[in-house]
C-alpha positions as CSV (number, residue, x, y, z in Angstrom):
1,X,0.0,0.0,0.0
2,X,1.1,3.7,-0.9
3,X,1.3,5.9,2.3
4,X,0.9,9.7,1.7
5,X,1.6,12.1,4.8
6,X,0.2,15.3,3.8
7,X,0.3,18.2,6.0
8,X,-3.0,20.0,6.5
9,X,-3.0,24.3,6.8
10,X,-6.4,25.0,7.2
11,X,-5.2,28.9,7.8
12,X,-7.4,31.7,8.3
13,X,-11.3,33.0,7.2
14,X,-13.2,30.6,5.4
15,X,-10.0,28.1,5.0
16,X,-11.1,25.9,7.5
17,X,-14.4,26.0,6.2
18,X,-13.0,24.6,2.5
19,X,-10.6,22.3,3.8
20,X,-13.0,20.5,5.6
21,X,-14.4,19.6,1.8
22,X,-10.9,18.9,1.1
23,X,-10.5,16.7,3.7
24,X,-14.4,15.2,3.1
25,X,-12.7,14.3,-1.1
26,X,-9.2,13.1,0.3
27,X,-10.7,10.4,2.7
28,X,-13.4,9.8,-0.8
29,X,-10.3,9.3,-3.0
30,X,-8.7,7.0,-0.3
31,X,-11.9,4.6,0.0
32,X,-11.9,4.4,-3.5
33,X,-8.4,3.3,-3.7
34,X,-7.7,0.4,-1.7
35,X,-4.0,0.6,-2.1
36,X,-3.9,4.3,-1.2
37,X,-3.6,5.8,2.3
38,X,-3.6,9.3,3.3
39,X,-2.0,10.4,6.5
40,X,-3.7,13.8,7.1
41,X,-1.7,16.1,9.7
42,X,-3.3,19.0,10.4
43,X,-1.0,22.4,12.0
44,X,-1.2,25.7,12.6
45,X,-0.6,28.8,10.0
46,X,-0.8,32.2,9.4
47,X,-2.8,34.6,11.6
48,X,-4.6,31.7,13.6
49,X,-0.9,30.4,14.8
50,X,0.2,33.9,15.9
51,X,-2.6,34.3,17.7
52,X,-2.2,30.6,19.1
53,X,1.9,30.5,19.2
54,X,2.9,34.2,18.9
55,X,4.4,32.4,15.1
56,X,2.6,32.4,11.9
57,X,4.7,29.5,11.3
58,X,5.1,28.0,14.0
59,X,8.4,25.1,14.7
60,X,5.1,22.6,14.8
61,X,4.1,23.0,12.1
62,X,7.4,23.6,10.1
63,X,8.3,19.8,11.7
64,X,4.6,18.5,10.4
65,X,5.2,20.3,7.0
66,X,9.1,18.8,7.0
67,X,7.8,14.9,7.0
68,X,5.1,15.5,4.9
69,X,5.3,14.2,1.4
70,X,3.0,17.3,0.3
71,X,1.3,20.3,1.9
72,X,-2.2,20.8,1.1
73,X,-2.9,24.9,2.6
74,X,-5.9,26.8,2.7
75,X,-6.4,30.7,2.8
76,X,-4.1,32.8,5.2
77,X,-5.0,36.6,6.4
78,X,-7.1,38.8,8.0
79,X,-9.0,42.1,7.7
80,X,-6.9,45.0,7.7
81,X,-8.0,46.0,11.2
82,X,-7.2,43.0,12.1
83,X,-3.8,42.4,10.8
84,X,-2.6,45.6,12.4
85,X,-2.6,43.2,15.8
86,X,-0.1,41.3,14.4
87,X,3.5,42.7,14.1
88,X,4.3,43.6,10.4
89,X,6.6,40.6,10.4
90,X,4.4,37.9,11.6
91,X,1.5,38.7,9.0
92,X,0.8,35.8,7.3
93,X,2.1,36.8,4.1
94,X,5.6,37.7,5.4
95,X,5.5,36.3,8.6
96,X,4.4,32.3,7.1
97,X,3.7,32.3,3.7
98,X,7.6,33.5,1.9
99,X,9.8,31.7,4.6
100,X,7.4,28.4,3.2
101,X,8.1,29.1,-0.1
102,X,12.4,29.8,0.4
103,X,12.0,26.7,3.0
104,X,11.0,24.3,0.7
105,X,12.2,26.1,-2.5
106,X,9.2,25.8,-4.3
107,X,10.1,28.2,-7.4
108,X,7.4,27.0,-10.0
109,X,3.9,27.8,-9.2
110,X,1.1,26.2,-11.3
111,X,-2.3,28.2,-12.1
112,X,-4.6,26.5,-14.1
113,X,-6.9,29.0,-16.3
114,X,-9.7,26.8,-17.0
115,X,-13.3,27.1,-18.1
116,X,-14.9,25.0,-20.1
117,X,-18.0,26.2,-22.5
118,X,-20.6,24.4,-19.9
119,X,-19.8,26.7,-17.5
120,X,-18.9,29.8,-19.7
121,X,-21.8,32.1,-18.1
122,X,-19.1,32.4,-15.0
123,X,-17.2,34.3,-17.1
124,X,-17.7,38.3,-17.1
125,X,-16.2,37.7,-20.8
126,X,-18.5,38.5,-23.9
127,X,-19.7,35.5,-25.4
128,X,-17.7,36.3,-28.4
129,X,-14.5,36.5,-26.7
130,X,-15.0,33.2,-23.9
131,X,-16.5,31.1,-26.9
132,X,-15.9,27.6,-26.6
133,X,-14.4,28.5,-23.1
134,X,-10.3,29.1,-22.0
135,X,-8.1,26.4,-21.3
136,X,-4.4,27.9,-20.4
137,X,-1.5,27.3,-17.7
138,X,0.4,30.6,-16.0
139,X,3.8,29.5,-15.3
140,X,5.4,32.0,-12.5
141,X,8.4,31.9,-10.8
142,X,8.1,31.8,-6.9
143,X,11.2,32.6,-5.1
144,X,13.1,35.6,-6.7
145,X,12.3,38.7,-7.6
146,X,11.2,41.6,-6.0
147,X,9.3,39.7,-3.3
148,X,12.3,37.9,-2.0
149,X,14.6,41.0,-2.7
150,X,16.7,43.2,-0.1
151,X,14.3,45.6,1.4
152,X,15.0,48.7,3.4
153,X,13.1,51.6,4.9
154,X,14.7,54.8,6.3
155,X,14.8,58.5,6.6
156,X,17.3,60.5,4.7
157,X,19.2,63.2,5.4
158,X,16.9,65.6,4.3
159,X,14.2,64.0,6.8
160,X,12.0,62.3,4.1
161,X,10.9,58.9,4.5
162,X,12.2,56.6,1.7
163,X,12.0,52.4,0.7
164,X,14.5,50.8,-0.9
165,X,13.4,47.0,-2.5
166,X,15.8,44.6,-4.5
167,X,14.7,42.8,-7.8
168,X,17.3,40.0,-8.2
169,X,17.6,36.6,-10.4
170,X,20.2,35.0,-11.9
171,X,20.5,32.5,-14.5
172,X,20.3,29.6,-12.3
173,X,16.8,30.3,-10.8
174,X,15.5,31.6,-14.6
175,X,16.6,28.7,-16.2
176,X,14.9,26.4,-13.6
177,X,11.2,28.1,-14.2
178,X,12.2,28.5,-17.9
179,X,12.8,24.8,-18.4
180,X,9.3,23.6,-16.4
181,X,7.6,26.1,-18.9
182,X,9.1,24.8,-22.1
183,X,8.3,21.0,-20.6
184,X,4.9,21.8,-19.9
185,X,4.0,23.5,-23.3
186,X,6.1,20.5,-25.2
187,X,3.1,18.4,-23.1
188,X,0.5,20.5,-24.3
189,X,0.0,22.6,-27.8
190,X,4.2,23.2,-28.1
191,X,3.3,26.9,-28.2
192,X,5.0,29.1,-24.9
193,X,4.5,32.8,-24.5
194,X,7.4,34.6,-22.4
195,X,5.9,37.4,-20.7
196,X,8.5,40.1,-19.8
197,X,9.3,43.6,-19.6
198,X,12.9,44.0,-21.7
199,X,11.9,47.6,-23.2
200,X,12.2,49.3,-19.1
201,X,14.1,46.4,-16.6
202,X,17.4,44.8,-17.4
203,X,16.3,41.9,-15.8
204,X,14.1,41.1,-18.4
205,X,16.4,41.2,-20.7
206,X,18.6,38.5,-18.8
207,X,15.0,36.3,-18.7
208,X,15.4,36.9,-22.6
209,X,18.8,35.4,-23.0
210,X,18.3,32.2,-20.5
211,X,14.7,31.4,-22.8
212,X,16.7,32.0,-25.7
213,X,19.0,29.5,-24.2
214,X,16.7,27.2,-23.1
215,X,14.6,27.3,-26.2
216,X,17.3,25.9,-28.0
217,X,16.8,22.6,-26.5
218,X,13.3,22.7,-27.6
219,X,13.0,23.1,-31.3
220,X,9.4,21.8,-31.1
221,X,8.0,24.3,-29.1
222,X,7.2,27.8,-30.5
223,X,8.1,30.8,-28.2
224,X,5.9,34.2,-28.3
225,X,7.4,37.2,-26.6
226,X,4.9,39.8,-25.4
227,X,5.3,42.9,-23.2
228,X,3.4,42.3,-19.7
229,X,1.2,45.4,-19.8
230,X,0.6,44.1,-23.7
231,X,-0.3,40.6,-22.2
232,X,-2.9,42.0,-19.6
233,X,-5.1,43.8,-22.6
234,X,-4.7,40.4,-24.7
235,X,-5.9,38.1,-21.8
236,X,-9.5,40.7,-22.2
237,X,-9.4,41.0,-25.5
238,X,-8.7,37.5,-26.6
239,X,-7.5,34.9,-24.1
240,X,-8.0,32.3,-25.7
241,X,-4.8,32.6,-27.5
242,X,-2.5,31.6,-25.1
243,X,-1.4,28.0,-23.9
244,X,1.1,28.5,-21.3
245,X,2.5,31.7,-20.3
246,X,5.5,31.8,-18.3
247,X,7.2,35.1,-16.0
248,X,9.1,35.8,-13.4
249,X,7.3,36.7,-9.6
250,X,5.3,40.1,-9.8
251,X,4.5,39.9,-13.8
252,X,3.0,36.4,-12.1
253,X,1.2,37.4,-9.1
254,X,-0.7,40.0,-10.9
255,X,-1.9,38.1,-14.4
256,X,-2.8,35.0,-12.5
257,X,-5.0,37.1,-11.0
258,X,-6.5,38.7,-14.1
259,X,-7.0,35.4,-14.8
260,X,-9.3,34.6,-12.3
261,X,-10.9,37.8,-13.4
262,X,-11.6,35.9,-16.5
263,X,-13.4,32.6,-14.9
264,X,-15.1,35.2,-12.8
265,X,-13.7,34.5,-9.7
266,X,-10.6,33.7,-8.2
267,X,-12.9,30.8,-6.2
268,X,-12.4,28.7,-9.6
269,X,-8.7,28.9,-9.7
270,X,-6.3,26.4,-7.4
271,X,-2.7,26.1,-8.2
272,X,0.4,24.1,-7.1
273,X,3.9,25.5,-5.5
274,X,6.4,22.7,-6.8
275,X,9.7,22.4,-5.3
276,X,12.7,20.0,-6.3
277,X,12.1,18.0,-3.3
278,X,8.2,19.2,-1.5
279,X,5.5,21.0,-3.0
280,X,2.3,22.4,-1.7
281,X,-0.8,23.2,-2.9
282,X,-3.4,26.6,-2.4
283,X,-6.7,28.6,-3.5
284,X,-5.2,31.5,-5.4
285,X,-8.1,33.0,-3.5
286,X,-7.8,34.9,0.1
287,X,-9.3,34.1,3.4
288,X,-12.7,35.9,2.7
289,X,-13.1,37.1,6.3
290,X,-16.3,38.9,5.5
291,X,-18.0,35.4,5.0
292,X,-16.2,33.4,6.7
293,X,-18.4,31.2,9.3
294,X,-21.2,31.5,6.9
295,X,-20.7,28.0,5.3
296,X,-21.4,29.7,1.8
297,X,-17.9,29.9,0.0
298,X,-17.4,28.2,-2.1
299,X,-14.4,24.9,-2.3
300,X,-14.1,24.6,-5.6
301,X,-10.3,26.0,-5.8
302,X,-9.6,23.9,-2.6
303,X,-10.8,21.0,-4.1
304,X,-9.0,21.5,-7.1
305,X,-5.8,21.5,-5.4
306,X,-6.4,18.7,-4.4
307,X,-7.1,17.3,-8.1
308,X,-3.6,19.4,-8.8
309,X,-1.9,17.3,-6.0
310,X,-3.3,13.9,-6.7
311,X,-1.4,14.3,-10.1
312,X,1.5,16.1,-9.4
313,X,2.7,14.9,-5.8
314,X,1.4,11.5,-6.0
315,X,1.0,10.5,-9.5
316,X,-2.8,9.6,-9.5
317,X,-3.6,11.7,-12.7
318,X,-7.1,9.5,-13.7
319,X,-8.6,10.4,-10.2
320,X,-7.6,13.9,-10.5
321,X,-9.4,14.0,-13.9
322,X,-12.1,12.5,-12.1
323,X,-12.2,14.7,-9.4
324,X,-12.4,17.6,-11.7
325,X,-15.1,16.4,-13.9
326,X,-17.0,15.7,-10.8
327,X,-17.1,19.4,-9.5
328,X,-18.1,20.5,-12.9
329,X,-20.5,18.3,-12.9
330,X,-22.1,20.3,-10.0
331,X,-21.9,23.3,-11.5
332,X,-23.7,22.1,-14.5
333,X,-26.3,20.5,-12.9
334,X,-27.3,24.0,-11.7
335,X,-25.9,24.3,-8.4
336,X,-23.6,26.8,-7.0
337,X,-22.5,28.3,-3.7
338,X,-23.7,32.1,-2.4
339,X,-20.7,33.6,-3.4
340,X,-20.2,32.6,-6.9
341,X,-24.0,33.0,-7.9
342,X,-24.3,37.2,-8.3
343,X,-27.5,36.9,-8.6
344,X,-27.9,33.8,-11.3
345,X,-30.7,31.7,-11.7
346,X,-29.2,28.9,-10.2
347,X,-30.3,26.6,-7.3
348,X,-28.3,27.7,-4.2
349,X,-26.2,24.9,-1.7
350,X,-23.5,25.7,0.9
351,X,-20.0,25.0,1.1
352,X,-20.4,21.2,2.7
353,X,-23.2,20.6,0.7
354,X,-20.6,21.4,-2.5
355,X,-18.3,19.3,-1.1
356,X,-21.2,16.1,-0.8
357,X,-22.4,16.4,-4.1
358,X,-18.9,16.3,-5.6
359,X,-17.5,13.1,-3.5
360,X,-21.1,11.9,-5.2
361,X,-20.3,12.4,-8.0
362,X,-17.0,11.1,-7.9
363,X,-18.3,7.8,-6.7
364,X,-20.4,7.5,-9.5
365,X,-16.7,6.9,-11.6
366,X,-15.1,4.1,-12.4
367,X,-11.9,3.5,-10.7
């Protein structure tokens, strides 16, 4: 039997809220499996761990999330007003969230654009534009940049208040991310757009050189260059276009999220953090503290982590195919959580009542 530890970080707002539904498919997945086991640890993360440990992450759960063979993590943060009781460098984001990602060194994150024409009315899109729905991969790198940069804050010597924030790769860590996005679009349709900025920043114009390098390697694959500020009025005007993008951390950060403008919510986009060694898997959604307790978010993004961690952590692609199929299937059938209806005519369930209708459908599957 295969033995999967996976540690559980429920987080903050309506986190725990969704992983209970991701806990409700795991232990669905594992019955259906016989020669599957999942060892679910939960911990401690974010704001609910300083509160609890005066850590956002906490030794715990750093020695929970070292023996794990994946990390499955919910939503982390608070309200503003809240998050001015923590100390600026225990908020989740800085405090939990980067030291997890340099820890582990998981530099490749995974966002799956993907809606398929059933369930195209999500969209804010013009019908003309979705069509048959969008179906594309942003590729961002995770550890470098401008987030991971030297920062420093002062006052100069004539009295004015000044920040000072590093933006720093080198070849190594762009060659990494470049070679997972030229592997995943030789998996796919063989085309890769390189978002980057080499008209203003130097260091696109390094990123330039190492995908030059790279591409090289892969003569079947076609490589698109596009300005970022170019690629966020294409992704409105005609997403459809693109297979797999791939950029370095900011650039990242914000068109993933444009992308979840697309689906019409970032609630329908999960993703994966993969590292050479551990990876762990999110909502590109935040913690929702304005609903959370309400039992009306919706898990779809939590559950499809899951789906994105069946396949990429433990190799069980046909289940994750499954498991995907099986939340659309809700959604097609007319059902949808509160916070994704805006006022559709659709019939309305809460968040566990999404979760039982997909580990129904999903037994309905062959194995």
């Amino acid at each position: 039997m295969k033995q999967y530890k996976i540690a559980l970080l429920a987080g903050d707002g309506i986190g725990p809220e969704i992983m209970n539904e991701a806990i409700k498919v795991l232990k669905a997945v594992e019955k259906r499996h016989a020669d599957v086991s999942f060892d679910l640890q939960e911990a401690l993360f974010g704001a609910a761990a300083y509160f609890e440990t005066g850590k956002a992450f906490p030794e715990k759960t750093i020695k929970i999330c070292d023996e794990a063979d994946a990390i499955l993590k919910g939503t982390i943060g608070l309200s503003h007003e809240q998050s001015q009781k923590i100390p600026v460098d225990e908020q989740p984001e800085r405090g939990a969230l980067l030291p997890m990602r340099r820890r582990y060194n998981t530099f490749a994150n995974f966002r799956p654009v993907y809606l398929p024409k059933e369930l195209s009315f999500f969209s804010p899109l013009k019908e003309e534009v979705i069509g048959d729905g969008v179906d594309f991969m942003i590729i961002r790198e995770l550890v470098g940049g401008l987030y991971f940069g030297e920062k420093k804050t002062g006052v100069d010597a004539n009295g004015k208040r000044y920040v000072k924030e590093l933006l720093e790769y080198d070849e190594e860590q762009i060659r990494a991310i470049v070679q997972v996005a030229f592997n995943t679009a030789r998996s796919r349709k063989k085309v890769l757009h390189n978002i980057h900025k080499s008209n203003v920043l130097k260091s696109s114009v390094l990123w330039n050189e190492i995908v030059g390098e790279v591409g090289q390697d892969y003569p079947d694959v076609e490589v698109k260059h596009i300005l970022v500020d170019a690629a966020a009025t294409y992704l409105c005007l005609d997403p459809k276009q693109f297979d797999v993008m791939v950029m370095e951390n900011m650039f990242g950060d914000i068109l993933s999220d444009l992308g979840g403008g697309i689906l019409g919510s970032l609630g329908l986009m999960p993703s994966a953090c993969v590292g050479p060694e551990k990876s762990y898997y999110e909502p590109s959604h935040g913690s929702a503290p304005d609903i959370a307790g309400q039992n009306i978010a919706n898990p779809y993004s939590m559950i499809g982590s899951v789906a994105l961690m069946l396949d990429m952590s433990f190799g069980m692609k046909q289940e994750a195919n499954n498991l995907w199929q099986a939340m659309q299937s809700v959604f097609a059938k007319g059902y949808c959580t509160p916070d994704l209806a805006k006022g559709r005519d659709v019939k309305l369930i809460k968040t566990d009542e999404f979760g039982d209708m997909v580990v129904l459908e999903l037994e309905k599957m062959p194995v």
